[in-house]
C-alpha positions, 0 to 999 in steps of 0.5 A, spaced: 829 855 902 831 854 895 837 859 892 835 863 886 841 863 881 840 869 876 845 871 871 848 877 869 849 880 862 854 884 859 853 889 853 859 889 848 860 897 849 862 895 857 868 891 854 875 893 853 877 895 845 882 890 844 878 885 847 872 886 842 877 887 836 880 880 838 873 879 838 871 880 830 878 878 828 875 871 829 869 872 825 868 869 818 865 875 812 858 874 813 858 874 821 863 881 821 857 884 816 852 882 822 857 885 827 857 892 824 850 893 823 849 891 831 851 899 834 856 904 833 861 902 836 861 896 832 860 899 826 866 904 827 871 898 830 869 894 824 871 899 819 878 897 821 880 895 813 884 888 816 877 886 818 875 886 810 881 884 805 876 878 804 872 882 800 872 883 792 870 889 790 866 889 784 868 894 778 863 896 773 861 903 772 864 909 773 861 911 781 863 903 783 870 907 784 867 910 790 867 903 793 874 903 793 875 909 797 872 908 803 876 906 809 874 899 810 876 897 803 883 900 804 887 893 804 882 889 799 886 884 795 881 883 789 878 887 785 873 884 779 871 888 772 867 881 769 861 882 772 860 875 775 861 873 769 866 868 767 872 868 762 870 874 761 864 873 757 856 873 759 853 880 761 859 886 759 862 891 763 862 897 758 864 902 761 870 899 765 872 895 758 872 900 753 874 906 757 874 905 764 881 903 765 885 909 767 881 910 773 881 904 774 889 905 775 889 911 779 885 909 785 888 902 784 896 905 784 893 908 792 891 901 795 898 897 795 894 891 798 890 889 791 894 882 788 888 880 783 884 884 778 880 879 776 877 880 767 883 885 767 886 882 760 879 883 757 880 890 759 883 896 753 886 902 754 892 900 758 897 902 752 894 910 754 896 910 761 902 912 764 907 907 764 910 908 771 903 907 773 901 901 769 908 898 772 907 899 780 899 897 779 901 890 774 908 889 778 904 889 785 900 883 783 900 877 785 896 874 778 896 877 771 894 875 764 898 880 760 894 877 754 893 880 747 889 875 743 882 876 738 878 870 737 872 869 731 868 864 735 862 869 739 864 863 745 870 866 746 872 875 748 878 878 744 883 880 750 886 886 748 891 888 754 897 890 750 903 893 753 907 898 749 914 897 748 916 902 753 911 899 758 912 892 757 921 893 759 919 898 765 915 893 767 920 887 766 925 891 769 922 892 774 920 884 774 927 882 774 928 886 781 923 884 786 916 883 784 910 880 787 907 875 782 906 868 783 902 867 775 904 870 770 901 869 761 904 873 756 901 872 749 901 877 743 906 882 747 910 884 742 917 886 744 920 889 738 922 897 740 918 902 736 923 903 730 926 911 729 923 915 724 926 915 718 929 922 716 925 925 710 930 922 704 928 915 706 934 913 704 935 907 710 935 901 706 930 895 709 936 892 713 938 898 716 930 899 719 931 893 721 938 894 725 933 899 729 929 895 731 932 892 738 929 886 741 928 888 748 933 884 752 934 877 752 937 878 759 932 882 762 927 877 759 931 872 763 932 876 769 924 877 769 921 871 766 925 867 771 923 871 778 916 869 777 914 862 780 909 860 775 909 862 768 905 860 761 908 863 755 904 863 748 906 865 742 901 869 737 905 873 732 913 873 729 915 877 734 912 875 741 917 873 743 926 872 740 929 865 740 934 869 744 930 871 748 928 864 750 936 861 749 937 866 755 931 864 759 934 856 758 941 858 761 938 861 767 934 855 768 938 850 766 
């Protein structure tokens, strides 16, 4: 007499936690999306933000924001404001452009984990946000085009980031000390320190003013150029960047 042979099945909930989170962490992005859909329990052990640091969020408007709050995307590594476009150019990103930015920053400085802001140098309004927070967003990444650059052909976006002086040295400070970057271009940065008003005689002569107008340091310069592994620097204006500045940046690499 023959043996009927059946096969028993096992539904997921029965299993331990620890095995189902071994489980998901082995799946790929698209399989993870499947997985949350299937039940709740799923759903509430994929919420786990380890699970989704793979995922670019995309920034064009205002409510977009809210993205960024929820708990799955608390570890995202990357953010985009280009709205799928590439080099900035193609369909615009009004809002996140033109006057998003500090918002931007606010949620951004409460998600350490972001390494790349993908279209932030085509982005203006940097100059009005509070340094500390420009410097711990900018310095925690691993990629950044610090780019001030106006271009007359239509197939080309102006990139209006630029740094004050007092933004610009707290974030080579903070540079020089430990840093997370990897990439990094600067263009159009100016690095002369805004001059001191002159008093209400006018009688500081023209090489006077000019005394007043400290570089910022050729060492700190150095110190944080030289602390990132890949470095482009192009120069735009006069006052981009010293000959000193440049002679201490060759002693430290020489």
């Amino acid at each position: 007499m023959g043996q009927s042979h059946s096969q028993s099945q096992t539904h997921i909930s029965v299993l331990p936690n620890e095995v189902v989170v071994s489980i998901l962490q082995h799946l790929p992005p698209q399989e993870i999306k499947s997985a949350v859909l299937v039940c709740k329990s799923l759903r509430e052990m994929g919420e786990k933000p380890r699970f989704w640091t793979w995922a670019v969020v995309t920034v064009n408007t205002k409510d977009d924001l809210q993205k960024l709050k929820r708990p799955r995307l608390q570890m995202v590594q990357e953010i985009d404001v280009t709205q799928g476009s590439h080099g900035g150019t193609g369909v615009q990103c009004n809002w996140i452009k033109e006057e998003g930015l500090a918002d931007l920053f606010q949620v951004i400085g409460e998600i350490p984990t972001v390494k790349r802001i993908r279209g932030l140098e085509f982005c203006k309004g940097i100059q009005d946000i509070e340094p500390d927070l420009v410097v711990g967003v900018l310095n925690s990444l691993e990629e950044l085009n610090l780019c001030y650059d106006f271009y007359d052909e239509e197939d080309f976006e102006d990139m209006p980031l630029r740094l004050e002086a007092e933004q610009l040295e707290l974030l080579f400070t903070a540079v020089a000390e430990k840093t997370n970057l990897k990439f990094l271009q600067v263009s159009g940065q100016d690095m002369l320190k805004d001059m001191d008003k002159t008093d209400e005689t006018d009688e500081v002569d023209e090489m006077d003013q000019m005394d007043e107008m400290d570089t910022i340091s050729p060492e700190l310069f150095a110190a944080a150029v030289s602390n990132v592994e890949e470095v482009i620097l192009k120069e735009h204006f006069k006052e981009d960047i010293t000959s000193e500045q440049f002679e201490a940046l060759y002693a430290i690499i020489a």
